[in-house]
N, C-alpha and C positions, 0 to 999 in steps of 0.2 A: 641559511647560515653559511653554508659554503660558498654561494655568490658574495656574502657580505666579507669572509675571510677574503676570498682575491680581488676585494674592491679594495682593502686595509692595506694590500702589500703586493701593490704591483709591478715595485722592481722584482719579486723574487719569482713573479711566473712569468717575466719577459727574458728569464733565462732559457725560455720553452719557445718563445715566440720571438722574440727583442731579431734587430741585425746583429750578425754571431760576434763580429768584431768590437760593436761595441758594450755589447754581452758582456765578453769575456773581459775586456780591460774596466770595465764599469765595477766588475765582482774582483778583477787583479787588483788596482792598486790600495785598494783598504787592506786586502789581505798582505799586499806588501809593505806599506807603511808598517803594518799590524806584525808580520814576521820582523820586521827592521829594528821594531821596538823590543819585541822580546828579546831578539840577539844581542842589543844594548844591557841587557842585565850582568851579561857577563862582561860585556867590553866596557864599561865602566867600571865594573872591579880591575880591570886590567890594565885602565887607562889611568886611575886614583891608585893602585897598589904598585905598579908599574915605575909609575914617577917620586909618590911619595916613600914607599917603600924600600924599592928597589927589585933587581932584577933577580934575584932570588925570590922575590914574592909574587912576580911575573908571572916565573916560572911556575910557583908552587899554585897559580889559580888558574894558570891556563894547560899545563903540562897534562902529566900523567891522571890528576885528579879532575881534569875534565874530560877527558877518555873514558873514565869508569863513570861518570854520570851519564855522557852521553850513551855507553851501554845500556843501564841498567833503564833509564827515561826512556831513552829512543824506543827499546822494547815495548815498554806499555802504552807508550806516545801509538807506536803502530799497531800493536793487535788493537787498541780501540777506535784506530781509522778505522775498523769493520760498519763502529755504529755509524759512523758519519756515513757512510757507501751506503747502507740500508737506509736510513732517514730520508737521505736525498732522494732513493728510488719512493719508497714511502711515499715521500711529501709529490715529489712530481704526477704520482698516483694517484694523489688525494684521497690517502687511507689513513683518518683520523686516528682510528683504535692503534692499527699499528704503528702508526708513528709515537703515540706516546707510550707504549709498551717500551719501543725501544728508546725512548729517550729517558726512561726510568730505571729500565735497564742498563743500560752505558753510566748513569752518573752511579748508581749501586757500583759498577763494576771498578769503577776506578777509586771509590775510597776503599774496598777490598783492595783492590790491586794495587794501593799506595800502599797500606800496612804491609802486605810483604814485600812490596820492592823494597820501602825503606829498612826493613827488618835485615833483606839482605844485605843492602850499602852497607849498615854500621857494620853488621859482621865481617863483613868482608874486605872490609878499605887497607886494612892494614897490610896484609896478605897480599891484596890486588898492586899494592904501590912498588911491596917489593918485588912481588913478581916481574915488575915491569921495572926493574933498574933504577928506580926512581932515585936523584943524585942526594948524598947524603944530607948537602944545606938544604935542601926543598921538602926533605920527608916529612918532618914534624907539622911544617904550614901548610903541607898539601892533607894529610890523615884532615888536620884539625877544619880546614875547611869543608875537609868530605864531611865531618861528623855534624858537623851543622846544617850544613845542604841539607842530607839525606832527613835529619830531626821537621825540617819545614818541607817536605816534599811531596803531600798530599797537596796542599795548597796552589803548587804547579800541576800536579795531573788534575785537578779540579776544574781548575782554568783549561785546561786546553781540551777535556773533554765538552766542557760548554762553548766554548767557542768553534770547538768540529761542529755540534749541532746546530749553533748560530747559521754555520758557513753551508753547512748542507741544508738547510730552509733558503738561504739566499743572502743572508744579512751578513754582509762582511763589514758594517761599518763600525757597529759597538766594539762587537772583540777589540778594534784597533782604539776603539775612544775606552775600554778599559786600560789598552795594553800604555797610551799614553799616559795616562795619571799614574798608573804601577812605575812605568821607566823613572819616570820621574821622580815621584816618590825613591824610586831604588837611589839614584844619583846624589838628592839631599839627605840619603842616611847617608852613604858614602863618605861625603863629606863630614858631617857627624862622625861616624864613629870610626874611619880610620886616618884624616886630618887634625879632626876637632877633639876627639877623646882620646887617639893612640891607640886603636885596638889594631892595626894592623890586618893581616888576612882575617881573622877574625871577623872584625868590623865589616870587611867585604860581605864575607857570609851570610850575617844577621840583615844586613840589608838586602840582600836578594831576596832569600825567605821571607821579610817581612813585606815588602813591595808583588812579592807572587801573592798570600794570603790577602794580598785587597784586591788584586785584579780574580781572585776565583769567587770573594766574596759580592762584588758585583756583577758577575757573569752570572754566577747561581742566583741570587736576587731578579735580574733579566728573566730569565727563565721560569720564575715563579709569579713573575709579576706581568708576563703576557697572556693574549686572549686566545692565541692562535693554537693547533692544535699538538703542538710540539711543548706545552704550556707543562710545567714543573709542580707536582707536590709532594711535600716533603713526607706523607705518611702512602705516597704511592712508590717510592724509592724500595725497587725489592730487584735480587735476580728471577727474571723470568728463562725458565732452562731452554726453551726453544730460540727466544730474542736470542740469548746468551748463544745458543752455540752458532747460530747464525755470525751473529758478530765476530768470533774466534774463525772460525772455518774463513771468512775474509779477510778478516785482522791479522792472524796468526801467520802469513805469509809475510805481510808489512813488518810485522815485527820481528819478525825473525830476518826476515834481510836487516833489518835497521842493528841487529845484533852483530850480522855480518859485516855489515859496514865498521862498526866501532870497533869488532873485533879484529881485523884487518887494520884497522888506524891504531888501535892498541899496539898492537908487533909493528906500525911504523913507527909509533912513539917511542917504543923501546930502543929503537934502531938508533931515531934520534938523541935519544939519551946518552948512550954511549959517545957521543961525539964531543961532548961537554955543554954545559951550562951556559952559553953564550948561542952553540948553536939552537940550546930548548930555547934559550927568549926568541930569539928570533924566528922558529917556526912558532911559537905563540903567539907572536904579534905578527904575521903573517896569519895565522887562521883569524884572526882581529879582522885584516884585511878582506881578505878572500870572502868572510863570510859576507859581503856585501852582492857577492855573484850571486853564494848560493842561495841567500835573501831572496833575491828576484826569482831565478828559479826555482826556486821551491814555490812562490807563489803562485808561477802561472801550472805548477803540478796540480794544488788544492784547486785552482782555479777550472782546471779541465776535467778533476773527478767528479768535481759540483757539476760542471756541464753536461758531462756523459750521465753521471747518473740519473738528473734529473729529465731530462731529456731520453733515453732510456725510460723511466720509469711512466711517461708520457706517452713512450712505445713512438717516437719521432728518429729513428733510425739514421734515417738520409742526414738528418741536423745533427746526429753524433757523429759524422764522418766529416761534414763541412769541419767541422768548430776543430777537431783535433787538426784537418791541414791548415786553419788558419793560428791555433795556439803554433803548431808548428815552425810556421813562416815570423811570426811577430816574436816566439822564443830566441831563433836563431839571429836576427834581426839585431835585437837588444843584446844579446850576449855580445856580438862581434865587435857593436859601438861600446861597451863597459870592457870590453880586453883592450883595447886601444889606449881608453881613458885610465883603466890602471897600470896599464903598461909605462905609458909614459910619466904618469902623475902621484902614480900609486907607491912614489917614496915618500913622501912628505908628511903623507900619512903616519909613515911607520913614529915620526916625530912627537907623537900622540904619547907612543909606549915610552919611547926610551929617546936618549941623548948617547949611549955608550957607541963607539966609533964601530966596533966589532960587531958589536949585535946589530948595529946599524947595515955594516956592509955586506952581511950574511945574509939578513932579511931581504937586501935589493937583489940577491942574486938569486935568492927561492922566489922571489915575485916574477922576474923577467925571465923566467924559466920555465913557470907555470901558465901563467895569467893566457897568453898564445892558445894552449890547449884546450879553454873551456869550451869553447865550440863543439868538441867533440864529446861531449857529454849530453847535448839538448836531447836528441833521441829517447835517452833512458829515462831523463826525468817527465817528459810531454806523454812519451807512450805509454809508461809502465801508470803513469798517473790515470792516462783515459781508460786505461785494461782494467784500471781497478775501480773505475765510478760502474761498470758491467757486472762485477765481481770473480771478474778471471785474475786469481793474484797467485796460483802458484805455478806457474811456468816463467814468470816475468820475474819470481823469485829465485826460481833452480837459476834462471839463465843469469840473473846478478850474482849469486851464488858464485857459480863457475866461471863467469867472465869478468869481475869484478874481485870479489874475493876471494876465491880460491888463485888465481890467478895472481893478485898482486900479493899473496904470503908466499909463493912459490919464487916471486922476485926478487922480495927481499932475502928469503932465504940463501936463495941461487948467488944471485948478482951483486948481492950488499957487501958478503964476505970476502968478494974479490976485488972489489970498487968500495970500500969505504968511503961514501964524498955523500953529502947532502943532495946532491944534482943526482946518482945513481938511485937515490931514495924518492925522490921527487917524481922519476921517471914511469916510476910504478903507476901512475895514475893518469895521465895517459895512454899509456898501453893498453889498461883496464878496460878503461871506457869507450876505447876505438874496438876495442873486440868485443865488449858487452853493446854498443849498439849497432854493429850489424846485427846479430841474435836477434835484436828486438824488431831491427828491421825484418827481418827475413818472418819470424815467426808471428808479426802484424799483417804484413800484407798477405800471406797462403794459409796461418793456420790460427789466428787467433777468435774468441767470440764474438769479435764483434762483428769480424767478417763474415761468421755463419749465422748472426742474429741477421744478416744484413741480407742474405741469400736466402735466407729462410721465413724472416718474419715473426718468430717464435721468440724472440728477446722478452719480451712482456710475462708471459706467462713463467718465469724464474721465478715473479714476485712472488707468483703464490703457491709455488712450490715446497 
């Protein structure tokens, strides 16, 4: 039986064996397509509310109320990156029992973990908006969309919890062929209901929720309907407490930076708030932008946790060290050619959002301000990604922590009240990321686990710990 499983699927054990380079871009671009499409949910409400709307509706879907999603998601998005880190080692292992213990485990955990997260958004949107200066014209569309969001939001942790364990077996193609018919899907409610019916933000809303609930409804179907040992049933769905803390103990670091990060972009947002209404479009349609970098790198991140861990859980040591200096080299690579292309090109874009002159020339000048710097970020997202396909996630978290966010709340604090200007706000992130990835550098090459898995030999024997 287990010959007959890696005869069924053998892209997914030539991430063990395959040449690393074309490994790794083989499993990158469905994951990137697949990330591209999901960040399209939002940027076509922003692109349909934007234009039809107007820039107050802009604002009220991309502002302060996608802050507090990005919170509250990003949190459960990463404490259940644990199960995908476990899976992968799992499945590279070829330990049937526990790979579906954890995979029954992680979907239980995330429909628990929707009902309170969403329990908390409604409570707390109200609270959250003003806390954060949210401008008077934008407060009521920005509540109203959070209150819908948060109502369909089991639907999105559904889905991405199925498509981690897709991606940690090997299969990065489906997640991306669900996430196309969902975007899609999301684009012609759009049009429907904030063109064609007049619902305004509204309309935005019910269309994302309803376009997430088909893409989790086919991922969980997938899951139920294969033979492989990662295979889904619906009355084996339980928390198992060992799976479970497993999962938390390497998840809980992922999400708690991921807390960090949006909490630190929160108190940016505030910052921007205060500047007016012209400057929030234009950092909204600028994160429009940008998110096309962190698209890409975010993919070869999932890409390198799938490497290491599986690879790792295969006890292939030496091939976890190749693949992270060649994600490395083809991170950097790519990033330098996309700052160029948005540098020079990346106004035209903004034309998507808006026509207003203002919001226009503000936008170009957070673009060719930022865009130069992303280089300086590949380190933290390549390594901190490979640290955690091992399950070293809480040093990689203190040091994002401190080099990252604690760092850029202490800028804005400091430098914003002296320098009010968008360009002093901007600055903050750069800085971050040049001083969060030396740390990462310094403490991968003398003190991290992979390096003592690698001097030692003893990496393997974690699994069954």
């Amino acid at each position: 039986m287990k010959d007959k499983q890696l005869e069924a699927h053998p892209l997914e054990n030539q991430i063990t064996q395959g040449v690393i380079w074309k490994q790794l871009l083989l499993f990158f671009f469905p994951i990137l397509f697949g990330t591209f499409f999901q960040q399209l949910y939002n940027t076509a409400d922003a692109v349909i509310v934007g234009r039809f709307v107007g820039k107050e509706g802009l604002a009220a879907v991309g502002g302060s109320a996608a802050m507090i999603i990005n919170l509250l998601v990003g949190f459960f998005i990463g404490l259940s990156s644990g199960a995908t880190v476990i899976i992968s080692q799992f499945y590279g292992a070829r330990q049937k029992a526990r790979v579906s213990q954890a995979v029954h485990t992680a979907v239980a955990f995330s429909i628990a973990g929707g009902l309170v997260v969403m329990a908390v958004g409604l409570i707390c949107a109200p609270v959250s908006l003003k806390a954060m200066g949210t401008p008077a014209e934008t407060f009521d569309d920005s509540l109203l969309y959070l209150r819908i969001y948060f109502l369909g939001l089991i639907g999105n942790l559904l889905y991405n919890i199925g498509s981690g364990i897709l991606r940690a077996i090997g299969d990065s193609k489906r997640p991306l062929y669900f996430l196309m018919v969902s975007c899609l899907t999301n684009i012609l409610l759009d049009i429907v209901f904030v063109l064609g019916l007049g619902m305004g933000v509204a309309g935005a809303a019910w269309a994302t929720i309803t376009s997430q609930m088909i893409s989790a409804v086919m991922v969980i179907t997938t899951l139920m309907r294969t033979e492989d040992m990662y295979r889904l049933s619906l009355k084996g769905i339980r928390l198992a407490p060992d799976m479970l803390l497993r999962i938390i103990q390497i998840g809980l670091p992922a999400g708690l930076q991921s807390v960090m990060y949006a909490a630190s972009n929160i108190i940016i947002q505030t910052s921007v708030n205060s500047l007016g209404t012209d400057v929030v479009a234009a950092w909204t349609a600028f994160g429009k932008i940008d998110v096309i970098y962190w698209t890409i790198i975010n993919a070869f991140g999932i890409s390198i946790t799938t490497f290491v861990g599986q690879n790792f859980g295969a006890g292939k040591l030496d091939r976890v060290h190749r693949g992270i200096k060649v994600c490395l080299g083809i991170s950097a690579g790519v990033t330098a050619f996309l700052s160029l292309i948005l540098f020079h090109f990346g106004h035209y874009i903004y034309l998507l959002f808006t026509t207003d002159a203002a919001v226009m020339d503000k936008g170009v000048e957070i673009l060719r301000f930022l865009v130069p710097t992303f280089i300086t970020y590949v380190c933290i997202e390549i390594l901190s990604g490979a640290l955690r396909g091992v399950g070293d996630s809480w040093i990689p978290m203190i040091m994002t922590a401190l080099g990252v966010c604690l760092l850029r709340v202490l800028w804005i604090f400091i430098a914003v009240p002296f320098y009010p200007d968008i360009k002093t706000i901007c600055f903050s992130y750069p800085l971050t990321w040049t001083v969060t990835s030396i740390l990462f550098l310094i403490y991968f090459r003398w003190f991290s686990k992979i390096r003592k898995f690698r001097n030692n030999g003893k990496g393997l024997a974690t699994l069954n710990n």
